[in-house]
N, C-alpha and C positions, 0 to 999 in steps of 0.2 A: 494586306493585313497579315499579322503574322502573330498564330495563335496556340499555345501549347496547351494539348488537349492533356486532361491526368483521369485515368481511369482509377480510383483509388482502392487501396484494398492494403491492409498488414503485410501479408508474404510479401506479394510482388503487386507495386504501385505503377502501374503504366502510363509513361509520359510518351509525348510524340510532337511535334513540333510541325507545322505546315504554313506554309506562304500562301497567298495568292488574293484571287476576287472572284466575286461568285461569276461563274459564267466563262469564266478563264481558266485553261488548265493550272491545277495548282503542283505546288512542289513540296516534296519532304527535305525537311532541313536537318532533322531526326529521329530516333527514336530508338525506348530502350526501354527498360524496368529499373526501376527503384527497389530490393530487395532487403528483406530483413529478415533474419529466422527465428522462426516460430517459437523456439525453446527462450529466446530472450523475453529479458519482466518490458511489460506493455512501455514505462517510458522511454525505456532504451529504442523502443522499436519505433516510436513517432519520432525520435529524437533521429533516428536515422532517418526516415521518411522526410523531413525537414531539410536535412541536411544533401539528400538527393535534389530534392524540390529546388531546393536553393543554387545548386551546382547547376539545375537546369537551365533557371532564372539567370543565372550571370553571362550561360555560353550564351544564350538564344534571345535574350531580349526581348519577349511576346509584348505586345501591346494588348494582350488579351488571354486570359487563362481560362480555358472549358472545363468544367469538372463536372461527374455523371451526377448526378441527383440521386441522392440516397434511397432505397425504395423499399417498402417493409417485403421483408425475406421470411420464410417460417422459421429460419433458423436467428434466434438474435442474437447469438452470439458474433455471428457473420455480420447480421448488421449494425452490430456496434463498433465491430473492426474497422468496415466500412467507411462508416461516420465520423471515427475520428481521423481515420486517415484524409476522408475527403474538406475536415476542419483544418488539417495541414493545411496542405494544398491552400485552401481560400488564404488561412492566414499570412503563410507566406508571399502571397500575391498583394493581400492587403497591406502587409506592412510595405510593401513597395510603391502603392497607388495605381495599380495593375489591376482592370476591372476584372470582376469573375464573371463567367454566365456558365447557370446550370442547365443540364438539358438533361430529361430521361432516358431510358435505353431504349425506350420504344420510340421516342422522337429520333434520336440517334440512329436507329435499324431504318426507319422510313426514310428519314433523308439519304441516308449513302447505297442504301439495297430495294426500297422502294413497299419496304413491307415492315412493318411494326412487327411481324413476330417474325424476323429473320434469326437463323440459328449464326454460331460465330462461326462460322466455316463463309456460311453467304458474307456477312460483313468483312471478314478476312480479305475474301477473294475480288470485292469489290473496292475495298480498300486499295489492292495489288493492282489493280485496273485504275482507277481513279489517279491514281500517282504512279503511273507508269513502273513499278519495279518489279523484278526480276522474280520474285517471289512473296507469299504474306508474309507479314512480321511477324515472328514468333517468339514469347508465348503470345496468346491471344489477347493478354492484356494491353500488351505496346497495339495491336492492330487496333483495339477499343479507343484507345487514345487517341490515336491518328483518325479513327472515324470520330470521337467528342469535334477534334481540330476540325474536321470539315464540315462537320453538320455544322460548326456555328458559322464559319466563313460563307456557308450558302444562307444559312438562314438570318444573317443579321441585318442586311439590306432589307428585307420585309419587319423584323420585329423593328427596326428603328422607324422604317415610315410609319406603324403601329405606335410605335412612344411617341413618336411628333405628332402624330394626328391626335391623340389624348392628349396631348398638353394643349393643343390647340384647342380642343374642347372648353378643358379648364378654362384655361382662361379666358375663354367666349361664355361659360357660364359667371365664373366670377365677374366678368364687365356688366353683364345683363343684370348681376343683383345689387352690382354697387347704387345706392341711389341717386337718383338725379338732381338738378339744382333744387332747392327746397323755395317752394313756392306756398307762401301760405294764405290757407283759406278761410275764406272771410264768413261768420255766420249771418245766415241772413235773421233778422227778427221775424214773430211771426208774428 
């Protein structure tokens, strides 16, 4: 599976790109920042971010785009930056038919460093270790990405048997309520 994980954010949107199966060493295919500055009006800056996204999309071919999940910040004006960056990101994917999965930071810090409140220095370094290189990627935000990209390659083999088993459900409830041959009943007199 090969999945580009997008850490989003206005300044610097971190993309990353990783190969593999869960349970298999996996590989980085890339990674980098998407970059826009700050002093530019908001649509020039998504209009960049797009345009990164897009350049990504063409080298790298993901059969699958991770993006963080938006999460309320005390500051909203950060998470509104956020948001629409991480609305790039989905829509570019969508108009391609490039599924999304979002996954939180805390899901993301558990899967690759094994603790939900990991600081970015641990997911960094575990990133660096996980994909064998020489050093973390920096800024932090390309290592974020590369960790989005793995937490979903480990974790998608259990949420898909999770969605198969709930369809399986469904539709063992829906059979159960469909009704049976209609038999009709006779009144007796009294």
């Amino acid at each position: 599976m090969r999945v580009l994980g997008v850490d989003p954010g206005l300044t610097r949107c971190g993309v990353g790109v990783v190969e593999g199966v869960a349970g298999r060493p996996l590989t980085m295919l890339g990674v980098g920042v998407v970059r826009t500055p700050a002093d530019a009006d908001l649509g020039s800056r998504l209009v960049a971010i797009e345009q990164g996204v897009e350049a990504w999309l063409d080298e790298h071919r993901p059969e699958l785009v991770a993006v963080e999940r938006v999460f309320s910040q005390h500051n909203v004006r950060t998470v509104m930056g956020t948001a629409q960056a991480s609305a790039v990101a989905m829509l570019c994917a969508a108009r391609r038919g490039i599924p999304v999965a979002l996954h939180t930071p805390s899901e993301v810090k558990a899967a690759v460093t094994g603790s939900g409140r990991a600081d970015k220095a641990q997911v960094g370094a575990m990133v660096t270790r996980l994909l064998r290189l020489d050093a973390p990627p920096k800024p932090a935000d390309a290592a974020d990405a590369l960790a989005l990209a793995i937490c979903h390659i480990w974790r998608a083999p259990a949420v898909n048997r999770l969605q198969q088993a709930h369809a399986r459900a469904q539709a063992g409830a829906k059979a159960s309520a469909r009704p049976t041959s209609h038999v009709p009943v006779r009144k007796v007199p009294r």
